[in-house]
N, CA, C and O atoms as a Maestro MAE file, in Angstrom:
{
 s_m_m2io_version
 :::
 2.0.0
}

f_m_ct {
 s_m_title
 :::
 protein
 m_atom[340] {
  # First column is atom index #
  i_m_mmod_type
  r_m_x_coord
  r_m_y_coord
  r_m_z_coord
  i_m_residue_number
  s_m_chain_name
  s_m_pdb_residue_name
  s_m_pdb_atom_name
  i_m_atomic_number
  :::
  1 25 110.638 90.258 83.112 1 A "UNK " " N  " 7
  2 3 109.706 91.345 82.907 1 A "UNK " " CA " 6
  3 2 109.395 91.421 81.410 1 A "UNK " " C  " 6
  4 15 110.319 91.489 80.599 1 A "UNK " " O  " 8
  5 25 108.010 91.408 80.997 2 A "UNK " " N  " 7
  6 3 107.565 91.665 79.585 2 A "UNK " " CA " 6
  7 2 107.627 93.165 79.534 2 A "UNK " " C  " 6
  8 15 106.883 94.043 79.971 2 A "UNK " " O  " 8
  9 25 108.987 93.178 78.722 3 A "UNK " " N  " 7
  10 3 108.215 94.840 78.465 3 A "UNK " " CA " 6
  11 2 107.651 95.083 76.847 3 A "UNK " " C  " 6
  12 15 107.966 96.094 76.218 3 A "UNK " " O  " 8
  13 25 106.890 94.147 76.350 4 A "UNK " " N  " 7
  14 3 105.906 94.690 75.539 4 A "UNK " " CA " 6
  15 2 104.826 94.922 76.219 4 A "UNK " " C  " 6
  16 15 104.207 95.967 76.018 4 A "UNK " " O  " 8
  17 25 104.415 94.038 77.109 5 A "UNK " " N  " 7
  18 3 103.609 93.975 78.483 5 A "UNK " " CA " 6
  19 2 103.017 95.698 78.938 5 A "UNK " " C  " 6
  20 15 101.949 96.305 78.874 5 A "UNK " " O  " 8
  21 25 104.229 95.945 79.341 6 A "UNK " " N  " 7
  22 3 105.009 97.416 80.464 6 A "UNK " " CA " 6
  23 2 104.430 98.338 79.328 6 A "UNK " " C  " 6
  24 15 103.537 99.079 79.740 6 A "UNK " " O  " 8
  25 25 104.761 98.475 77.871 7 A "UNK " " N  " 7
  26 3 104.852 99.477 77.163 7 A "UNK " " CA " 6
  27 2 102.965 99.325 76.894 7 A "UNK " " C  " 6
  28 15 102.268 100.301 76.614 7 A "UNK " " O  " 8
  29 25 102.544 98.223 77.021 8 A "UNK " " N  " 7
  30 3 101.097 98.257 76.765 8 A "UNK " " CA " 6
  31 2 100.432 98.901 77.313 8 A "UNK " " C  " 6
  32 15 99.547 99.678 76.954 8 A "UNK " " O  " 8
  33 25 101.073 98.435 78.859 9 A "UNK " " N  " 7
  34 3 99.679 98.969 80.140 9 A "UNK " " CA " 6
  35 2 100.211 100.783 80.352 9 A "UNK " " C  " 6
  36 15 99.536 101.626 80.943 9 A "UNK " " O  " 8
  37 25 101.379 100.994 79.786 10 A "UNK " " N  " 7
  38 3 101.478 102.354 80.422 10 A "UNK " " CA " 6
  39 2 100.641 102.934 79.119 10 A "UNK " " C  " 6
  40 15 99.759 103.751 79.385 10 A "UNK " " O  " 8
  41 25 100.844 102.576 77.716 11 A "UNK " " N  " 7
  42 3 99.859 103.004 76.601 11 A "UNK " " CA " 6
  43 2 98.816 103.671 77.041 11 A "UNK " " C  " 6
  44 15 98.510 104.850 76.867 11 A "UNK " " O  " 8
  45 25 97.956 102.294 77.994 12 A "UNK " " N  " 7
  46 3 96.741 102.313 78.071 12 A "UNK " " CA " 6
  47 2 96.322 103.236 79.177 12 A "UNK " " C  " 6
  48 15 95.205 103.720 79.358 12 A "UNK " " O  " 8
  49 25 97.507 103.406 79.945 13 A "UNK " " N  " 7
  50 3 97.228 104.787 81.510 13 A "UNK " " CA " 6
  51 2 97.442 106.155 80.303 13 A "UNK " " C  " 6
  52 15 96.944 107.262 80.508 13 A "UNK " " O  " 8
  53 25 98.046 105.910 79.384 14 A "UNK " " N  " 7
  54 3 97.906 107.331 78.405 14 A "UNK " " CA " 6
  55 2 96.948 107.563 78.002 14 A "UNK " " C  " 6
  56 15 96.340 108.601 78.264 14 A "UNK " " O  " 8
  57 25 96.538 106.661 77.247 15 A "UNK " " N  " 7
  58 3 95.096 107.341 76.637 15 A "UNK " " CA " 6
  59 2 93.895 107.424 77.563 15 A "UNK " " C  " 6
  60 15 93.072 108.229 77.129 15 A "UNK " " O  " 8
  61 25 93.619 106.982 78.434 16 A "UNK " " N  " 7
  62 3 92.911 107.670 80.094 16 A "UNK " " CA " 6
  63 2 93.063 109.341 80.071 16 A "UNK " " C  " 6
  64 15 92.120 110.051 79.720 16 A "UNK " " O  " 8
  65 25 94.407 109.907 80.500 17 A "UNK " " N  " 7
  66 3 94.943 110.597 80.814 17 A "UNK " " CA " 6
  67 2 95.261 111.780 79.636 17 A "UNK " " C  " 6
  68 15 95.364 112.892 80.155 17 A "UNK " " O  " 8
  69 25 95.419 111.779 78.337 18 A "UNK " " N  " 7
  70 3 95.654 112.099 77.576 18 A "UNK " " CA " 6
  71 2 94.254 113.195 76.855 18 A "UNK " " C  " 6
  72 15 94.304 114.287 76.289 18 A "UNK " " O  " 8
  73 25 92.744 112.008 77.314 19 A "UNK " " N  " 7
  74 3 91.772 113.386 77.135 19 A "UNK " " CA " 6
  75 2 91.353 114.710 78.224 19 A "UNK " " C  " 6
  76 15 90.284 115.320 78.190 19 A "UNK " " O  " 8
  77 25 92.506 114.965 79.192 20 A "UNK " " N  " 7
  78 3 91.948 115.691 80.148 20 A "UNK " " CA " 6
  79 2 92.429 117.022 78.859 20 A "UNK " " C  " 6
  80 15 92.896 116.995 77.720 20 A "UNK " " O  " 8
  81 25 91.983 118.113 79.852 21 A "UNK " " N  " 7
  82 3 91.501 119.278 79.092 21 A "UNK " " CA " 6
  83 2 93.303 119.752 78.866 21 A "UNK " " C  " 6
  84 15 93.926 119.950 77.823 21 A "UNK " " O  " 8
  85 25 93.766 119.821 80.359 22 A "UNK " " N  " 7
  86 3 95.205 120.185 80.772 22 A "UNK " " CA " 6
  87 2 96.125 119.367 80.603 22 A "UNK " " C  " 6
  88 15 96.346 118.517 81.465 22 A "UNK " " O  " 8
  89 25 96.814 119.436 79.536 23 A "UNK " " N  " 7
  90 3 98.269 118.670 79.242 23 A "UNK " " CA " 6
  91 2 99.033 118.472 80.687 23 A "UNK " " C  " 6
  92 15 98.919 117.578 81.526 23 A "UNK " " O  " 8
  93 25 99.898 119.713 80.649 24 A "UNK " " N  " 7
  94 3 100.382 119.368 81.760 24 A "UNK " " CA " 6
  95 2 99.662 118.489 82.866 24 A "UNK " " C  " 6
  96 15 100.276 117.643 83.516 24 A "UNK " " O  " 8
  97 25 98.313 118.756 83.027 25 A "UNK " " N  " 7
  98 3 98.025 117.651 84.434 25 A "UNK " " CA " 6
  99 2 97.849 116.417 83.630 25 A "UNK " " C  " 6
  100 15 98.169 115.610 84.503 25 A "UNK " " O  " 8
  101 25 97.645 115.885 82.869 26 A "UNK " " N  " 7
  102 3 97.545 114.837 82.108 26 A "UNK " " CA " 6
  103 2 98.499 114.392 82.195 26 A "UNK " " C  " 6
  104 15 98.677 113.594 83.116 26 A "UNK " " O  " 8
  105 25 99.367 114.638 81.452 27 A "UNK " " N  " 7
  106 3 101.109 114.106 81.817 27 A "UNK " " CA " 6
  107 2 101.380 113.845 83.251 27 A "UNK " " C  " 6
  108 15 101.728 112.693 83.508 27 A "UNK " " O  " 8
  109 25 101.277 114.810 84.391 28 A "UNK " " N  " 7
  110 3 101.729 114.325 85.109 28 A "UNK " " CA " 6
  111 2 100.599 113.312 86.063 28 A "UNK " " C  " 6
  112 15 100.939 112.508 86.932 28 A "UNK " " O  " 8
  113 25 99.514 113.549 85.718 29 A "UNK " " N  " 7
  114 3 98.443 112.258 86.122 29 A "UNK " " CA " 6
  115 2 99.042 110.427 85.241 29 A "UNK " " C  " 6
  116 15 98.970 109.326 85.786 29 A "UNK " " O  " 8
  117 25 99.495 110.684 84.030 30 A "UNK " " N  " 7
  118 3 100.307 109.334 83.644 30 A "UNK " " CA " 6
  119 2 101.589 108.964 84.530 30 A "UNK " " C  " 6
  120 15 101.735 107.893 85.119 30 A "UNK " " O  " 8
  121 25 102.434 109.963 84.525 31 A "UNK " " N  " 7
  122 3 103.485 109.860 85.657 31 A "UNK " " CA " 6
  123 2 102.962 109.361 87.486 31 A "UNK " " C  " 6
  124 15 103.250 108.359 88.139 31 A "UNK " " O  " 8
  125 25 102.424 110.127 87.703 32 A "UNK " " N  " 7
  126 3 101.662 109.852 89.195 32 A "UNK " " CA " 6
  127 2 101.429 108.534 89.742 32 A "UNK " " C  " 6
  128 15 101.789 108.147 90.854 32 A "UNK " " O  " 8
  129 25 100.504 107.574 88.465 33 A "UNK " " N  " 7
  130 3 99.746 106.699 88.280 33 A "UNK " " CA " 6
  131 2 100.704 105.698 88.082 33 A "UNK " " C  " 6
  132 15 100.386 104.773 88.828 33 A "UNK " " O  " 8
  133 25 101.755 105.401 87.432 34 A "UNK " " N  " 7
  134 3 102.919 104.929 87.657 34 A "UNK " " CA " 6
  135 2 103.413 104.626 88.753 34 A "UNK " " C  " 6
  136 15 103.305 103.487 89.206 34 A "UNK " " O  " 8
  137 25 104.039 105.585 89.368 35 A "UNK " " N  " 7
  138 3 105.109 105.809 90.426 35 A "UNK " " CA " 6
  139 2 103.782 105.634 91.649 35 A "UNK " " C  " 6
  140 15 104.091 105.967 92.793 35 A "UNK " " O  " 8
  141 25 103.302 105.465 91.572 36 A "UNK " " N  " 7
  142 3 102.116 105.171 92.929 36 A "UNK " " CA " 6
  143 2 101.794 103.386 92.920 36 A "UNK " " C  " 6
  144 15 102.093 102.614 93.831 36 A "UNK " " O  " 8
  145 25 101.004 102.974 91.423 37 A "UNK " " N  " 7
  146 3 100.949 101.303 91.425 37 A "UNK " " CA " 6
  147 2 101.854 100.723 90.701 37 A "UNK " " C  " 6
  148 15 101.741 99.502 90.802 37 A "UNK " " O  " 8
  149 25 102.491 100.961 90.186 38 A "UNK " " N  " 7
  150 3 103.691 100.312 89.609 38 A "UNK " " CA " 6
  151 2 104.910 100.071 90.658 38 A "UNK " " C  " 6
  152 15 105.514 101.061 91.070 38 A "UNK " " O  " 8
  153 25 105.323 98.617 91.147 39 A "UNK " " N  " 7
  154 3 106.376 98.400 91.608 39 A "UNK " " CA " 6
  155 2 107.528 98.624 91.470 39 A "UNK " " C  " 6
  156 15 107.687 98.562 90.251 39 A "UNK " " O  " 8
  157 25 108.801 98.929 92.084 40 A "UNK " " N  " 7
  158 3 109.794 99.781 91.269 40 A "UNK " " CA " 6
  159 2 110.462 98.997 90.683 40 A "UNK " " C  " 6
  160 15 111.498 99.608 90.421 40 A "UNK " " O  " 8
  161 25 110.567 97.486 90.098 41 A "UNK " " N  " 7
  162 3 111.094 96.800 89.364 41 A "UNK " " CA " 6
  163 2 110.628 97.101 88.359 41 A "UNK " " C  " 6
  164 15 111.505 97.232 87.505 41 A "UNK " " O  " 8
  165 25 108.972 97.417 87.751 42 A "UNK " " N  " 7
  166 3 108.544 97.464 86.365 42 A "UNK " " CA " 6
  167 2 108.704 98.972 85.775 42 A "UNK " " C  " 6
  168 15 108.572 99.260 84.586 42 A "UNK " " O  " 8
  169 25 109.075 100.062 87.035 43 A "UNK " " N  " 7
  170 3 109.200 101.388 86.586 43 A "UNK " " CA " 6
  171 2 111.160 101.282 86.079 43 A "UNK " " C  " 6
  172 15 111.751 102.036 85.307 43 A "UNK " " O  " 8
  173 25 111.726 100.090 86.847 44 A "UNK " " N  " 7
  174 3 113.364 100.307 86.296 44 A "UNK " " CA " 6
  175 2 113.370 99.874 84.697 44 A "UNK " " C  " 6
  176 15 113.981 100.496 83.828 44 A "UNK " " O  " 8
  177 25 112.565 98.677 84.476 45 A "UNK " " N  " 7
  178 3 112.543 97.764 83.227 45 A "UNK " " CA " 6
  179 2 111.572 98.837 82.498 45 A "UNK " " C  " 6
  180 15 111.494 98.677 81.280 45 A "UNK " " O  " 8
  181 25 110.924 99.757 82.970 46 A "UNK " " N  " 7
  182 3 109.800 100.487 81.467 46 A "UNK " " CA " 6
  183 2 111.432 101.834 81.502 46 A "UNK " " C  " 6
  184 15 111.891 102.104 80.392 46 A "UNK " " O  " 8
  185 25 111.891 102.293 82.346 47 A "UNK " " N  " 7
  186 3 113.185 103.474 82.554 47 A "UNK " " CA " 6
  187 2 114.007 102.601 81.319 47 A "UNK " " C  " 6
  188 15 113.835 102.983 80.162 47 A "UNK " " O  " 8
  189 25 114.857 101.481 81.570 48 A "UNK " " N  " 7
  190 3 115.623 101.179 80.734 48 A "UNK " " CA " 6
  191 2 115.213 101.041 79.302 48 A "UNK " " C  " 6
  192 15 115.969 101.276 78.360 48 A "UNK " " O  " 8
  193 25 114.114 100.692 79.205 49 A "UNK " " N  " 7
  194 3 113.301 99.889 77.918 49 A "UNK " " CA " 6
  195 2 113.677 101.256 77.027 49 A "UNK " " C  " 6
  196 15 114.419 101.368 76.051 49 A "UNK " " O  " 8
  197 25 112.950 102.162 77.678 50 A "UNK " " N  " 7
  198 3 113.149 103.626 76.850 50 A "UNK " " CA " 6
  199 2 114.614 104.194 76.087 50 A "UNK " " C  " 6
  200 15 114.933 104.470 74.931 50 A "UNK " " O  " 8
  201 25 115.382 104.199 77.594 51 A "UNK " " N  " 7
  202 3 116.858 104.473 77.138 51 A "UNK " " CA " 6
  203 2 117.002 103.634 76.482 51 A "UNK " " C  " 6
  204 15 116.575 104.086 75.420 51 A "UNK " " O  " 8
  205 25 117.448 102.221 76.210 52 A "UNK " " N  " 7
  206 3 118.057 101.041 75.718 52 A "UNK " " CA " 6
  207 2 117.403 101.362 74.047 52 A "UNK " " C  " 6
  208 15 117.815 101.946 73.045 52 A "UNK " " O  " 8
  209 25 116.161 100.605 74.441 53 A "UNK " " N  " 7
  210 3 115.764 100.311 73.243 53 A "UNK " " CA " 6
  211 2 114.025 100.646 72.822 53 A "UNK " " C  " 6
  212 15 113.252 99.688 72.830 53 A "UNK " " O  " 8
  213 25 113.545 101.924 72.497 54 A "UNK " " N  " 7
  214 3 112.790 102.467 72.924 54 A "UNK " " CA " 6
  215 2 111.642 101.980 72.039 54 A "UNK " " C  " 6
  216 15 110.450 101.983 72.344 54 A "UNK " " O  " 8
  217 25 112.416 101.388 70.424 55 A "UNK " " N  " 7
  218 3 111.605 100.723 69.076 55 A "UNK " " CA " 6
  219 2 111.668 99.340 69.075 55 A "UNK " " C  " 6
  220 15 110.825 98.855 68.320 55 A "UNK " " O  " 8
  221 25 112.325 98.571 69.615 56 A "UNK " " N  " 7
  222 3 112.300 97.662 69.287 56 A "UNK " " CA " 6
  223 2 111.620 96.270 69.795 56 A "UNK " " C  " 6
  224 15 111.957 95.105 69.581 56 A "UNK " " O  " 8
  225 25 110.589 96.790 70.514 57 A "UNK " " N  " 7
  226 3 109.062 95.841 70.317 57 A "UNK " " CA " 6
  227 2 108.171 96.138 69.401 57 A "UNK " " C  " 6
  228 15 108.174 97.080 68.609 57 A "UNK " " O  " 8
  229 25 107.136 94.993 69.595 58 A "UNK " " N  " 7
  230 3 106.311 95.246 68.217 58 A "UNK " " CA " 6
  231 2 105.654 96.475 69.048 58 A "UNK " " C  " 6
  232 15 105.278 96.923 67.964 58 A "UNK " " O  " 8
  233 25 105.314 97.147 69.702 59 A "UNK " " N  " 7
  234 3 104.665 98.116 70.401 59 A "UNK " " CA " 6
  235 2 105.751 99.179 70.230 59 A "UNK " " C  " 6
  236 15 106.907 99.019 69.838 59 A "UNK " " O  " 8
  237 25 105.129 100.301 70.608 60 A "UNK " " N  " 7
  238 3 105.716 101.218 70.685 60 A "UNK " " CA " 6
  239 2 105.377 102.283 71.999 60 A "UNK " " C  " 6
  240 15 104.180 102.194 72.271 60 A "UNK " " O  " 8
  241 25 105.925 103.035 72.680 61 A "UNK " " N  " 7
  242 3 105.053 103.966 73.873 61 A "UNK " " CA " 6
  243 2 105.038 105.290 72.773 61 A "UNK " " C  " 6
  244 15 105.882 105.746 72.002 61 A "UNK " " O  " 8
  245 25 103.728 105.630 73.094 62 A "UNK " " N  " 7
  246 3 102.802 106.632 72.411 62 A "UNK " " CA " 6
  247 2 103.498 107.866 72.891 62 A "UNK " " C  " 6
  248 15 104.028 107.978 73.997 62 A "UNK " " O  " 8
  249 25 103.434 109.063 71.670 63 A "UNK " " N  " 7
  250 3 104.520 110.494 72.266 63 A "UNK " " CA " 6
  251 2 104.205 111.060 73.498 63 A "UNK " " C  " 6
  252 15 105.024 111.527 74.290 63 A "UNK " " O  " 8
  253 25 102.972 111.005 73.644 64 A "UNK " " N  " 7
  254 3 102.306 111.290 75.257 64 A "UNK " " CA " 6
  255 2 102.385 110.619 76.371 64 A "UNK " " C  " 6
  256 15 102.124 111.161 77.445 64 A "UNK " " O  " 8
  257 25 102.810 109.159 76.267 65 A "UNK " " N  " 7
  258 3 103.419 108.507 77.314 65 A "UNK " " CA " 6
  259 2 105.077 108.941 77.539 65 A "UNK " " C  " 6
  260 15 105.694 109.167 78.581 65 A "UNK " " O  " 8
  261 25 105.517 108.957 76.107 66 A "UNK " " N  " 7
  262 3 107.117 109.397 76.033 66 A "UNK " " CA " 6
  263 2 107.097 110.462 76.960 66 A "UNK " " C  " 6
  264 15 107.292 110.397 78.174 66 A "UNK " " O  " 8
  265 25 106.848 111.417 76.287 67 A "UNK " " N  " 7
  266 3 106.659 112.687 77.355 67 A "UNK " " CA " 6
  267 2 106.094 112.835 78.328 67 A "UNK " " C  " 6
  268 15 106.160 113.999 78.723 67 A "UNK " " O  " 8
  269 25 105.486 112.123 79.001 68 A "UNK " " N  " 7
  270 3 104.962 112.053 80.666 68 A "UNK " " CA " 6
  271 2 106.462 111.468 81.332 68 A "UNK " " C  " 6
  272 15 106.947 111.966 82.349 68 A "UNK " " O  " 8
  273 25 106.870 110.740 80.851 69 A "UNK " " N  " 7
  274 3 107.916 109.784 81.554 69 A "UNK " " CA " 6
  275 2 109.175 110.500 81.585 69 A "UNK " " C  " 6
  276 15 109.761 110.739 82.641 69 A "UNK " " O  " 8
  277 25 109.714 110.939 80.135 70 A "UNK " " N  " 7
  278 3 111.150 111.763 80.287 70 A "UNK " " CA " 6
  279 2 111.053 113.188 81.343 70 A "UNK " " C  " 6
  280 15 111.925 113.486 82.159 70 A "UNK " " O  " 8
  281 25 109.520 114.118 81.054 71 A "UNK " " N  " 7
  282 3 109.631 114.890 81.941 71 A "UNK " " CA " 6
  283 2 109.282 114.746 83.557 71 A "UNK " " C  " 6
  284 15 109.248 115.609 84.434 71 A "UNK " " O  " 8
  285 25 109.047 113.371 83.607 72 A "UNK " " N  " 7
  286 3 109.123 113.086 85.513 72 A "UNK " " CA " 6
  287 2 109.653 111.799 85.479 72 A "UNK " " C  " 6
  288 15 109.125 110.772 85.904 72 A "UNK " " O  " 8
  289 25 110.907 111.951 84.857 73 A "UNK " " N  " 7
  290 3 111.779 110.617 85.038 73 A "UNK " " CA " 6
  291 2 112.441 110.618 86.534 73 A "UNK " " C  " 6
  292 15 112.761 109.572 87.098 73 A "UNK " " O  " 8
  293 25 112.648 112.220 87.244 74 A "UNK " " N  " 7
  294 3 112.945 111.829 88.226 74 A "UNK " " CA " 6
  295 2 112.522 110.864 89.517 74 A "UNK " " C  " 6
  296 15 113.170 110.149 90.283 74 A "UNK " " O  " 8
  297 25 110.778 111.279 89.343 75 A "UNK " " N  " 7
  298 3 110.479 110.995 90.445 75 A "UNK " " CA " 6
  299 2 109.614 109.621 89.950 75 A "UNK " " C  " 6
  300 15 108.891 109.254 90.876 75 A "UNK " " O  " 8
  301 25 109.501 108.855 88.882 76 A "UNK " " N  " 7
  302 3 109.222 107.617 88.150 76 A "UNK " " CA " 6
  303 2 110.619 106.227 88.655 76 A "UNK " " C  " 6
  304 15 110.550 104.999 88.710 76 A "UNK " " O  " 8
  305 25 111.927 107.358 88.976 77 A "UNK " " N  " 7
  306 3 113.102 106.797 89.476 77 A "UNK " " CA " 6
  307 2 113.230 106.002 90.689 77 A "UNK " " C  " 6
  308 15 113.574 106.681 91.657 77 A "UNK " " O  " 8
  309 25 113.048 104.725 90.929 78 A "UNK " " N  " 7
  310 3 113.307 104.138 91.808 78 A "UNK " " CA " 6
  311 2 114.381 104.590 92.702 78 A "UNK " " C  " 6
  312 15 115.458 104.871 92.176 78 A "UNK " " O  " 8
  313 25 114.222 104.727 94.268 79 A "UNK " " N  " 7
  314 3 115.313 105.188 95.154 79 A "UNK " " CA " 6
  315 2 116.083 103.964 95.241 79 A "UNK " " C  " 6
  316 15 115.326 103.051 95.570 79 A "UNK " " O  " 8
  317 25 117.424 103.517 95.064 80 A "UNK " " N  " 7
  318 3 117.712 102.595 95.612 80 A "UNK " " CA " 6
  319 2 118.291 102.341 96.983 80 A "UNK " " C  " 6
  320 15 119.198 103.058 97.406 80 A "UNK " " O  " 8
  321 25 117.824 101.400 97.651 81 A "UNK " " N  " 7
  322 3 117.792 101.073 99.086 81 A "UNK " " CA " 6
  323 2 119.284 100.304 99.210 81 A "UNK " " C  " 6
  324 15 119.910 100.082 98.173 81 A "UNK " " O  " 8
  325 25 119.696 100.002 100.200 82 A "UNK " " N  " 7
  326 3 121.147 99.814 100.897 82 A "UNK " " CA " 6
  327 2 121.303 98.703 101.475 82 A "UNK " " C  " 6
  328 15 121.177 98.886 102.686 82 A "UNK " " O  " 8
  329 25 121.517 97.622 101.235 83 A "UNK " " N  " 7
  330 3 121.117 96.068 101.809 83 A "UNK " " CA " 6
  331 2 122.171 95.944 102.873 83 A "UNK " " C  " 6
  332 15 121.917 95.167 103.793 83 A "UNK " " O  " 8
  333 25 123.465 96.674 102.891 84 A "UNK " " N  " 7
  334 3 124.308 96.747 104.171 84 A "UNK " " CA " 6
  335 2 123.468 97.092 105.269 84 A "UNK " " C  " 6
  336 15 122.473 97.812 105.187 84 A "UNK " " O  " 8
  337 25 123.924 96.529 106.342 85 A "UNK " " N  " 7
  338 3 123.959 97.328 107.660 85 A "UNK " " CA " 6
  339 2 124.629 97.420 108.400 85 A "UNK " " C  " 6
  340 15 124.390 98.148 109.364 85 A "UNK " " O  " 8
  :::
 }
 m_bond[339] {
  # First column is bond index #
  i_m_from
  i_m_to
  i_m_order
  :::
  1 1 2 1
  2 2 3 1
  3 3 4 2
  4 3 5 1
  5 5 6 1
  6 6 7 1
  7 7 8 2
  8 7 9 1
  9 9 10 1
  10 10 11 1
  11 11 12 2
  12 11 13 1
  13 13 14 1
  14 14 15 1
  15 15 16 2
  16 15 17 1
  17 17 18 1
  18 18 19 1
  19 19 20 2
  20 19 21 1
  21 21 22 1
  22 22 23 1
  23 23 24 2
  24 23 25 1
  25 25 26 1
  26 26 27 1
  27 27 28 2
  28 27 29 1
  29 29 30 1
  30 30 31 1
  31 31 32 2
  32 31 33 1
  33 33 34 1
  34 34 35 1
  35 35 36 2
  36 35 37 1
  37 37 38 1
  38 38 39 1
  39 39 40 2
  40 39 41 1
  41 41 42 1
  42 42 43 1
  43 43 44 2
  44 43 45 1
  45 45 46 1
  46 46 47 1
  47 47 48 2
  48 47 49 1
  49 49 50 1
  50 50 51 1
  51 51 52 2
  52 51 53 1
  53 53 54 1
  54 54 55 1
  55 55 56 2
  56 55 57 1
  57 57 58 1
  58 58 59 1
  59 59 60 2
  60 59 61 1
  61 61 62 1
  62 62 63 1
  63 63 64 2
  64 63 65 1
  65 65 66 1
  66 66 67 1
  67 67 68 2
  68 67 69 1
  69 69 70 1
  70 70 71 1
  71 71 72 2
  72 71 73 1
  73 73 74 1
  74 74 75 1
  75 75 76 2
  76 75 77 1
  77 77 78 1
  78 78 79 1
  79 79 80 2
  80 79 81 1
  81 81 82 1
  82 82 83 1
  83 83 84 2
  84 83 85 1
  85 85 86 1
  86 86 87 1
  87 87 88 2
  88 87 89 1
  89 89 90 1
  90 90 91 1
  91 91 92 2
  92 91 93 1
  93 93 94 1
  94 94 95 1
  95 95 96 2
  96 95 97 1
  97 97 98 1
  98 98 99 1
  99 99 100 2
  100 99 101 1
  101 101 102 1
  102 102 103 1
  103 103 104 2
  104 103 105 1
  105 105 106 1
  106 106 107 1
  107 107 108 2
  108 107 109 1
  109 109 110 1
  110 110 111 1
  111 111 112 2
  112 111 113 1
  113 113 114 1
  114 114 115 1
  115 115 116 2
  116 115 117 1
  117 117 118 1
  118 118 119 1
  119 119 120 2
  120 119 121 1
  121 121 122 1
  122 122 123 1
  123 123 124 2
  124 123 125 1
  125 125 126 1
  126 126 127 1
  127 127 128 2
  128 127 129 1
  129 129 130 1
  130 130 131 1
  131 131 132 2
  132 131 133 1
  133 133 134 1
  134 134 135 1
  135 135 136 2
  136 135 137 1
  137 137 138 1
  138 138 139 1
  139 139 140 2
  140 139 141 1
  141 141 142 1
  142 142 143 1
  143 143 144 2
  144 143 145 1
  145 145 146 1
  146 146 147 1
  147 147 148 2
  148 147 149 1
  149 149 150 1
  150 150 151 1
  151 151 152 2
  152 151 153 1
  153 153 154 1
  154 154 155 1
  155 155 156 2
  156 155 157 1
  157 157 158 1
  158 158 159 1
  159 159 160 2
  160 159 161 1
  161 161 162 1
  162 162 163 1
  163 163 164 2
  164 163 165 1
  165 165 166 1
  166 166 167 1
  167 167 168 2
  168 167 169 1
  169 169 170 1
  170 170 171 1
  171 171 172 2
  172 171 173 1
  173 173 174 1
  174 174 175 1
  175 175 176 2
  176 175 177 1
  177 177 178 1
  178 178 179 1
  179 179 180 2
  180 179 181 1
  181 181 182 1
  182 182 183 1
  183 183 184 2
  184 183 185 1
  185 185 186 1
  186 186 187 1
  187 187 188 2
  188 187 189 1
  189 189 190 1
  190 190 191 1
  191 191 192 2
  192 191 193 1
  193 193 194 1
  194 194 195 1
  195 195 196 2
  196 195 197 1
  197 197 198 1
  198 198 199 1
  199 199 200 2
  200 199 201 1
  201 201 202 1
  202 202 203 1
  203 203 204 2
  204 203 205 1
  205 205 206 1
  206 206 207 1
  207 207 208 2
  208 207 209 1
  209 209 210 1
  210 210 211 1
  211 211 212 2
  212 211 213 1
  213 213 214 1
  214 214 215 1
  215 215 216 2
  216 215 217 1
  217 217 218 1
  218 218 219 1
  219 219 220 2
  220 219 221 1
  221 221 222 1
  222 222 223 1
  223 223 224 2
  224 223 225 1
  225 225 226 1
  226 226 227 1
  227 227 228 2
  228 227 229 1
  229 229 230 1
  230 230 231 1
  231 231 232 2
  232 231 233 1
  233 233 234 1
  234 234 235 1
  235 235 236 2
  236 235 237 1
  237 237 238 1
  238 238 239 1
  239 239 240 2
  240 239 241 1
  241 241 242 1
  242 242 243 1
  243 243 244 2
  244 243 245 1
  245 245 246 1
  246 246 247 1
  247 247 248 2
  248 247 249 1
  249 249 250 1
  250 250 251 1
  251 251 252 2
  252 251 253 1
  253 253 254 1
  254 254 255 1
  255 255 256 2
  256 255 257 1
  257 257 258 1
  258 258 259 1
  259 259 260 2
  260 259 261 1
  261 261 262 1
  262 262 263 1
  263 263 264 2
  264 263 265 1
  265 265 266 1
  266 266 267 1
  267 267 268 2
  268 267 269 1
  269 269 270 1
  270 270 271 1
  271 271 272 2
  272 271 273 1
  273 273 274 1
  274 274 275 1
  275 275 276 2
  276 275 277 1
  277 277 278 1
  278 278 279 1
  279 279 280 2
  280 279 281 1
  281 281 282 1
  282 282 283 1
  283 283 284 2
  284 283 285 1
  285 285 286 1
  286 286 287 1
  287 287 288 2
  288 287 289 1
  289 289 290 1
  290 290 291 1
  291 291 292 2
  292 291 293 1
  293 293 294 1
  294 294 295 1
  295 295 296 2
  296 295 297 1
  297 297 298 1
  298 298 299 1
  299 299 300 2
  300 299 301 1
  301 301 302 1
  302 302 303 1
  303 303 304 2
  304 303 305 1
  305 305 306 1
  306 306 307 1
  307 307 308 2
  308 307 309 1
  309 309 310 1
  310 310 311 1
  311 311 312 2
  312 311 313 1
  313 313 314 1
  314 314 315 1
  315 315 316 2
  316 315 317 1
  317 317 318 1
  318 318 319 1
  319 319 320 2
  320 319 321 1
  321 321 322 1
  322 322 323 1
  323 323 324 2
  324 323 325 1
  325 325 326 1
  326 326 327 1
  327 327 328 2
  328 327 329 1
  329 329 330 1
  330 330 331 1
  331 331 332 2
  332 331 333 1
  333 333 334 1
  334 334 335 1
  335 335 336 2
  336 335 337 1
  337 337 338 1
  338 338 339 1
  339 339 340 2
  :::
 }
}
């Protein structure tokens, strides 16, 4: 997984989202937009990227992406599924 890649394209769902009038729906229209086309492998690798190492691509995620993501990290959270049966 590129996550300079990950940190680009979610950038770019920010600044979309970022001129609505309403913060709050803005934020959670970046979150939404995520967790709807984003597969849950690239939402675990953009989750860790943050915790881990949030500076250290040449990119950076913009404070308005930051904050869409930490405040709906829950539901950005991949469920994990149970390969037993």
């Amino acid at each position: 997984m590129d996550n300079r890649n990950l940190i680009d394209m979610a950038n770019r769902i920010g600044d979309f989202f970022e001129s609505m009038p309403d913060h709050e729906e803005a934020l959670t229209g970046v979150a939404e937009h995520i967790r709807r086309f984003w597969e849950p492998r690239m939402r675990r690798a953009l989750l860790a990227t943050l915790d881990e190492a949030p500076d250290a691509y040449d990119i950076a995620l913009s404070d308005f992406v930051r904050e869409a993501i930490v405040g709906h990290r829950a539901q950005l959270t991949p469920v994990e599924t149970s390969t037993t049966a």
